[in-house]
N, C-alpha and C positions, 0 to 999 in steps of 0.2 A: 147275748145271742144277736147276732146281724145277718140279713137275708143275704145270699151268695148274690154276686154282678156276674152278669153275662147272661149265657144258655145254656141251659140241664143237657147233657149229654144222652146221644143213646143207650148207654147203660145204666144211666139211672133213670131213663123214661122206663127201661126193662125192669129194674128194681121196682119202680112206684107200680108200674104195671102187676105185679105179682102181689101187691098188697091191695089192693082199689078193690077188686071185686064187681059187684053186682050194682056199682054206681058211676061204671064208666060212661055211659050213655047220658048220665047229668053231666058227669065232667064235660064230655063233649061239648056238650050245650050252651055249658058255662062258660068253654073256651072258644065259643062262635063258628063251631063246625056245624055246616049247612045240613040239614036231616036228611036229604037224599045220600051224602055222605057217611052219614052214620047207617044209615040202612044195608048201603054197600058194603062197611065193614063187618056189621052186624053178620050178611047171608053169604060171607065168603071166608070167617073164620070162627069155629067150633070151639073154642076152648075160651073161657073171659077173659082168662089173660091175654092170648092172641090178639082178640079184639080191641081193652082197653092199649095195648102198647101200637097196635097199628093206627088208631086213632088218634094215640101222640103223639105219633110220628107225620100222620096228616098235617098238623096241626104247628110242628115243629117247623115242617116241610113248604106252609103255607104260609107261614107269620113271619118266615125269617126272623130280621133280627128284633122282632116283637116278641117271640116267644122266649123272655125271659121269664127268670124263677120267679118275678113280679108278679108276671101276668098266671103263671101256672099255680101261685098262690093265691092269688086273684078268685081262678077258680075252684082249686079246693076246697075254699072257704067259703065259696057262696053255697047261699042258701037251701039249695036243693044238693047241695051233697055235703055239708060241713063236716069236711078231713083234714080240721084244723092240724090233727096229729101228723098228718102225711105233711102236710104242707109247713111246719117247721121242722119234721126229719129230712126231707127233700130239697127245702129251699134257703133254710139258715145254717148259717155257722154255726157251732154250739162251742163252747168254751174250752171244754178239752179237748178237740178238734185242734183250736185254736192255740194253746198252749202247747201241742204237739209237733203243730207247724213252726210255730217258735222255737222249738227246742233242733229242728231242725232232722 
């Protein structure tokens, strides 16, 4: 398994989005979004999904070319949110991935 190079697209920020749940607010935290920022997205979107994917999108939007899958595993992984599982389905290669792009 190898972590992807570059930047997570917005459809997979929508993807991870849809799995996170009720620990977007650490993520945030973890990926250095300012808490007045998180507030805002907090009191202007009703649904968690809404929230956590508008906050990665902040975050996408602010880091430029920082927010790599590096950094976005960086955060999953830390310790107020440990989404070790997200953060190798979202940010590594996996082997038959791999084998499949191989095969062309």
């Amino acid at each position: 398994m190898h972590r992807r190079n570059g930047i997570p697209s917005e459809a997979e920020l929508l993807n991870l989005s849809s799995e996170l749940g009720a620990k977007w607010k650490n993520l945030a935290r973890a990926l250095g979004i300012p808490e007045a920022n998180i507030e805002v997205v907090d009191e202007e979107n009703r649904k968690v999904v809404e929230k956590c994917y508008n906050v990665l999108l902040l975050w996408k939007q602010g880091s430029g070319a920082r927010a790599t899958y590096e950094a976005l595993e960086a955060g999953l992984c830390h310790g107020v949110v440990l989404r070790r599982d997200l953060a190798e389905k979202y940010c590594y290669i996996h082997a038959l991935a791999q084998e499949n792009d191989l095969r062309g």
